[in-house]
N, C-alpha and C positions, 0 to 999 in steps of 0.2 A: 613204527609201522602204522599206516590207518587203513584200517577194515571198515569204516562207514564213514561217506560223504553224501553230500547234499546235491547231487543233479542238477544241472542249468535246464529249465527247459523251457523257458522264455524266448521264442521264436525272433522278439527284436533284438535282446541284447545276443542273441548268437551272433546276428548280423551287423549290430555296430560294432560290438566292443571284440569277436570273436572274426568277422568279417568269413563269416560262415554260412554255406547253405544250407537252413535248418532241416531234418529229417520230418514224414509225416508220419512214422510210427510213435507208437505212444511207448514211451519211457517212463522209470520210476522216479522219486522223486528223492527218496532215500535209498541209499544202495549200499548192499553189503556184498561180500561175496559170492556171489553165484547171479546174483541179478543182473535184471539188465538194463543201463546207464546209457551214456553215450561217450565217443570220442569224436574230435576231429582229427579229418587225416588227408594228406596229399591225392588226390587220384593221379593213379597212371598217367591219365589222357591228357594232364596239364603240363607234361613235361614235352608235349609233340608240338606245341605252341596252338590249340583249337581253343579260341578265344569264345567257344561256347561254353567251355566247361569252366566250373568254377573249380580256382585253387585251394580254396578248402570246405570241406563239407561235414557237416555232421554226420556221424555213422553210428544206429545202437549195437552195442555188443556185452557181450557178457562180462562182467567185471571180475578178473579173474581169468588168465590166461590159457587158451586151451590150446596145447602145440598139436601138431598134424599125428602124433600117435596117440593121442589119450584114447582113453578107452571109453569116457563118459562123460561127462561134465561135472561131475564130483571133483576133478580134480582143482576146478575153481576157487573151491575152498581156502587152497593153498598154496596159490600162486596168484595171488592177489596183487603183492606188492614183492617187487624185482629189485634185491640188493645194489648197489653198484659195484662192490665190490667183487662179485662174482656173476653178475649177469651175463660173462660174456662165455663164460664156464660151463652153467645151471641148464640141463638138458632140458628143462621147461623152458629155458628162457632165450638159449644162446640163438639160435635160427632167427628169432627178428631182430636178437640185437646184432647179427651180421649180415642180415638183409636191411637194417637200418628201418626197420619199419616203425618209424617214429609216429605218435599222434600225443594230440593234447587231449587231457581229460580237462573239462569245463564244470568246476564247482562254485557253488555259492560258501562252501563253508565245508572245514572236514571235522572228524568229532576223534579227539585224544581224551584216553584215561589220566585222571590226575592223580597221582597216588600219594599225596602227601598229609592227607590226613590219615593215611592208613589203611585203605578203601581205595579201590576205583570210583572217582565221579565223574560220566560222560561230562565233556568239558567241549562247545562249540568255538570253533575258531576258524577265523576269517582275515582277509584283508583289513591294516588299518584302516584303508581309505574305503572302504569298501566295494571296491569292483569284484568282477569276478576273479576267482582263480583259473590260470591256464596253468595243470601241471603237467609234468612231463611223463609220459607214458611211452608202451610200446602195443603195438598189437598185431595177431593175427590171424586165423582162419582155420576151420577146423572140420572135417565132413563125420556126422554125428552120423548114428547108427543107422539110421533113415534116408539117410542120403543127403542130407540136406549140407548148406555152408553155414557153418556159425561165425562170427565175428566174438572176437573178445581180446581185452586190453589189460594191461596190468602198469599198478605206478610204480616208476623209478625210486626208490630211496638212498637216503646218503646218511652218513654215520652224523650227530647231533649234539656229541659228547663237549658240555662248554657252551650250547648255544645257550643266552641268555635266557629267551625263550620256552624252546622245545627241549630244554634239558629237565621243565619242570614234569614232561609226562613221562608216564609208563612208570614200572616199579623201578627201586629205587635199584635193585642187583642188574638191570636189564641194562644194555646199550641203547645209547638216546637215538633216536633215529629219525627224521625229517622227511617227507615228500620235495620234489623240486618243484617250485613255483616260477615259472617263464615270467620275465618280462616280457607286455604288449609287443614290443618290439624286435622279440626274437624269434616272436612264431612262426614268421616263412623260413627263417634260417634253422630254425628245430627240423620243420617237419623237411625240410630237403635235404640235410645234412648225411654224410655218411659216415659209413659204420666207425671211419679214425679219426672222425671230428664230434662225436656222441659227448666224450668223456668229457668234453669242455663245456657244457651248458650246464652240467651235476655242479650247481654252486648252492649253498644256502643262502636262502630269504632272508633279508636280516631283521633281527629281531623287535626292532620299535615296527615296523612294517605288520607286523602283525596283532592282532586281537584277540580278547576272547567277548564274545557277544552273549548273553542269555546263557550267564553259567551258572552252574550247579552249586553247591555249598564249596567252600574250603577250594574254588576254580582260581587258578592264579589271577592275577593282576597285571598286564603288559608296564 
């Protein structure tokens, strides 16, 4: 599971490497639950063929999913990251994953406990190559007691058990568990996909693929 990532919000590489229209609201830079981050996500109006609108766009929202009944935005807390294995189920969850409301969360690097020296050590990790991360998310929309719309998105996760890598965080009794990291190359077919082609893009990163950058004591070694 990861509860704190590091926010893109470098307005070119949204645009090269994200090929995204960057937002002009100001986002965080570290983001836990309940903050507010960013996704990209499909607009409606690009599927009408209006060659004004850009096919993908930055969107801030709450990190942390808040479905059309919550009650407040506490509920962010804990619905951060959306199993795969029952997100289709999870009444927090299941309405975008059968509207397909697909979007990419854009990090620079997410943060796992390592618990093998016995201890939690925040442990950063990133791309070997170091690009960005485009993970795979869901999000959707929420009218808060004020009337207002909020946005907010939750990461995709997949079971870890075995991966070279990601097998070394989280406690040692815990099921290993991994975010989905998109290839460059699947983002238009992410975010257009529907709800009985979802389950095909939940693949794991593999693991010389990834890093850890600026770790902590006793932080694994790729």
């Amino acid at each position: 599971m990861c509860a704190h990532y590091e926010n893109l919000r470098d307005p070119r590489v949204m645009r090269e490497h994200f090929r995204a229209a960057p937002t002009a609201l100001e986002t965080r830079q570290d983001v836990w639950p309940g903050y507010v981050g960013s996704c990209i996500v499909r607009p409606p109006e690009a599927d009408v063929g209006d060659e004004a609108v850009e096919p993908r766009v930055e969107m801030p929202g709450v990190f942390g999913l808040l479905p059309h009944w919550a009650k407040d935005d506490k509920l962010a807390r804990h619905t951060y990251n959306a199993r795969s294995e029952t997100v289709a189920e999870k009444p927090s969850f299941r309405d975008a994953w059968r509207k397909a409301r697909h979007c990419i969360i854009p990090a620079r690097a997410i943060w796992e406990p390592d618990w093998r020296s016995g201890r939690a050590v925040p442990t950063r990790i990133e791309r070997a190559d170091g690009q960005p991360m485009g993970l795979a998310g869901l999000w959707d929309r929420w009218r808060n007691p004020a009337g207002q719309w909020v946005h907010s998105f939750t990461m995709l996760t997949i079971n870890a058990d075995g991966h070279p890598f990601m097998q070394q965080f989280h406690k040692p009794t815990d099921e290993k568990r991994m975010v989905v990291i998109l290839p460059q190359d699947h983002y238009d077919a992410w975010l257009q996909a529907n709800a009985a082609q979802s389950a095909s893009f939940l693949v794991r990163w593999p693991s010389e693929n990834l890093r850890v950058v600026m770790p902590g004591p006793s932080a694994p070694v790729p």
